[in-house]
C-alpha positions as CSV (number, residue, x, y, z in Angstrom):
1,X,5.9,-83.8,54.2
2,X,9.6,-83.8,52.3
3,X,11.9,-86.6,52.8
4,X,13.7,-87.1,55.5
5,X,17.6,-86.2,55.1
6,X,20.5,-87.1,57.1
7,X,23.4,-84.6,56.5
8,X,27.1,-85.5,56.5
9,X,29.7,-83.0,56.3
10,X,32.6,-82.1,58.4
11,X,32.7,-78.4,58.3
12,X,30.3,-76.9,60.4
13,X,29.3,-73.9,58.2
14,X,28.4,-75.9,55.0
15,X,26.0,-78.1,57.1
16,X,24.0,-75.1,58.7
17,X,23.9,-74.0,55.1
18,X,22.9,-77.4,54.0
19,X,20.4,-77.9,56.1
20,X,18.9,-74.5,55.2
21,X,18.7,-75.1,51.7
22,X,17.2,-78.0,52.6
23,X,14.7,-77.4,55.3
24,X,13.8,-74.3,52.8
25,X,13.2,-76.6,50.3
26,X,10.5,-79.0,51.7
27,X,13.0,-81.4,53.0
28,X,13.1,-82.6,56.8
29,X,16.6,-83.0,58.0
30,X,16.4,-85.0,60.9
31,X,19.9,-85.3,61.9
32,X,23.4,-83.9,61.1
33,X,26.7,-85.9,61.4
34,X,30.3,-84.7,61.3
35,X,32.3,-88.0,60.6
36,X,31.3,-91.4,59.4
37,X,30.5,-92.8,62.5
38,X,27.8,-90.0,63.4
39,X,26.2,-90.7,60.3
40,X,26.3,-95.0,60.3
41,X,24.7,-94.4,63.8
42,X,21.9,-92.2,62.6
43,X,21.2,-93.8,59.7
44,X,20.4,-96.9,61.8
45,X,18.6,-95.0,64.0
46,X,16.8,-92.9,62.2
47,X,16.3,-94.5,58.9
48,X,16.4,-91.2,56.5
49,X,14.7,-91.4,52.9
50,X,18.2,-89.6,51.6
51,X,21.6,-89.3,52.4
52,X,23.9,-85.9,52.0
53,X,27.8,-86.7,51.8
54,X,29.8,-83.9,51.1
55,X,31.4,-84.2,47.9
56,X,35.0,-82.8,49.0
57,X,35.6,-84.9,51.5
58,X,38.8,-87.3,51.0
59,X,37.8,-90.4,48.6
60,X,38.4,-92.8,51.5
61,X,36.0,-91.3,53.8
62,X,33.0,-90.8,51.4
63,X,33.2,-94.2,49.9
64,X,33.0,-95.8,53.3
65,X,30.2,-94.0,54.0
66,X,28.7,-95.1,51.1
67,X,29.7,-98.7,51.7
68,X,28.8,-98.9,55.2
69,X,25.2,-97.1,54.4
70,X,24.7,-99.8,51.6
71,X,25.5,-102.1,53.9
72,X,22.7,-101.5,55.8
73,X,19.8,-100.7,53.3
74,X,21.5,-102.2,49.8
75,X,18.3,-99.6,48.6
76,X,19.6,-96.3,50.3
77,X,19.2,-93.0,48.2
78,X,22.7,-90.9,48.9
79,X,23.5,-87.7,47.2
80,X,27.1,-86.5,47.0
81,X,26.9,-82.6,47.0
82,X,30.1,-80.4,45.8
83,X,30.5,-77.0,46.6
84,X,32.4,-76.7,43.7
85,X,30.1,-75.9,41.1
86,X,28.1,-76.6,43.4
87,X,26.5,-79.8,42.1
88,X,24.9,-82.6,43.2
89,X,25.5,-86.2,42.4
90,X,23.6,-89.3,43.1
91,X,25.1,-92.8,43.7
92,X,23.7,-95.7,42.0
93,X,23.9,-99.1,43.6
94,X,25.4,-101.5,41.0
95,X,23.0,-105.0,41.4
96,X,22.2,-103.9,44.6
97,X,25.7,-104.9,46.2
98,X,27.2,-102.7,48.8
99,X,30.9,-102.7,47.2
100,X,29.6,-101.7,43.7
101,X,27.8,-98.2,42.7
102,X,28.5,-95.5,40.2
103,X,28.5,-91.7,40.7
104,X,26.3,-89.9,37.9
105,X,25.1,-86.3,37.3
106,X,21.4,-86.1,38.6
107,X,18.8,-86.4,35.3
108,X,17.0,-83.9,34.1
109,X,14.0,-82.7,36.2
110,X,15.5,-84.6,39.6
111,X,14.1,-83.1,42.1
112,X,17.5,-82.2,43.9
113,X,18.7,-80.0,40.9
114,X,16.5,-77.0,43.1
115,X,18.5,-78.1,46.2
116,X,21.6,-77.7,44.0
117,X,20.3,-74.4,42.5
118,X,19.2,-72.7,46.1
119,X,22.7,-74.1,47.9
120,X,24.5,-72.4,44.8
121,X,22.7,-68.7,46.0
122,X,23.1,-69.6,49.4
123,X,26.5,-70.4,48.9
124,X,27.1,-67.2,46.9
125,X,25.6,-65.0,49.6
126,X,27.3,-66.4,52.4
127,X,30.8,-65.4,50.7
128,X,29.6,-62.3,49.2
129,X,29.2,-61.5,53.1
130,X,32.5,-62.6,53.4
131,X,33.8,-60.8,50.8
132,X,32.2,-57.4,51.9
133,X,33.0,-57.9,56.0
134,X,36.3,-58.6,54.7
135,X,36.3,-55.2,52.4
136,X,34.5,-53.1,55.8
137,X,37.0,-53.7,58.1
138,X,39.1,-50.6,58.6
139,X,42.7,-50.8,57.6
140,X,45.1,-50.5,60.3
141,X,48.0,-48.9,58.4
142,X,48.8,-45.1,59.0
């Protein structure tokens, strides 16, 4: 069995394609959260090997999550993933201390740089489908 991944995004669409890529991936995503509170409570709860944060969300919001995540396991793994590019990044606990950690580019041969590599052709079919309902629909001018 994968690890077990807690997802936090706040747009509805990029976690159902998250947690696709993931669960396609030989990940378990065992819960979804839509706001920092969601994802402090499952965390907790739940006690996920990994942590998603989406990557766009404002600074404020994602570094609270990291802080407030640290603060509970100081060892946490959390992922920031960007739909632009898309890539993912990992954050690095500074001595272990909740209000200290880096953001670096995942090394060569992590094993998220497939999740990053399927999300990108998931991402890219869900708005070439976009893109071509857009192009079907018929125009109303006459």
């Amino acid at each position: 069995m994968g690890k077990r991944v807690l997802i936090l995004n706040n747009r509805t669409l990029m976690r159902a394609l998250i947690v696709k890529t993931f669960n396609n991936n030989g990940y378990t995503v065992v819960a979804e959260a839509r706001n920092v509170l969601e994802a402090v409570t499952a965390y907790k709860r739940l006690k996920p090997d990994l942590v998603i944060i989406d990557a766009e969300m404002t600074y404020s919001y994602r570094i609270n999550a990291i802080k407030l995540i640290y603060s509970i396991n100081a060892g946490a793994e959390i992922a920031l993933l960007s739909i632009l590019g898309p890539k993912v990044f990992i954050v690095n606990p500074i001595y272990h201390v909740s209000n200290n950690f880096m953001i670096d580019r995942l090394p060569k041969n992590h094993p998220l740089l497939i999740i990053e590599k399927e999300f990108s052709k998931s991402l890219s079919n869900y708005l070439d489908s976009i893109n071509h309902a857009a192009l079907s629909v018929p125009s109303q001018a006459g």
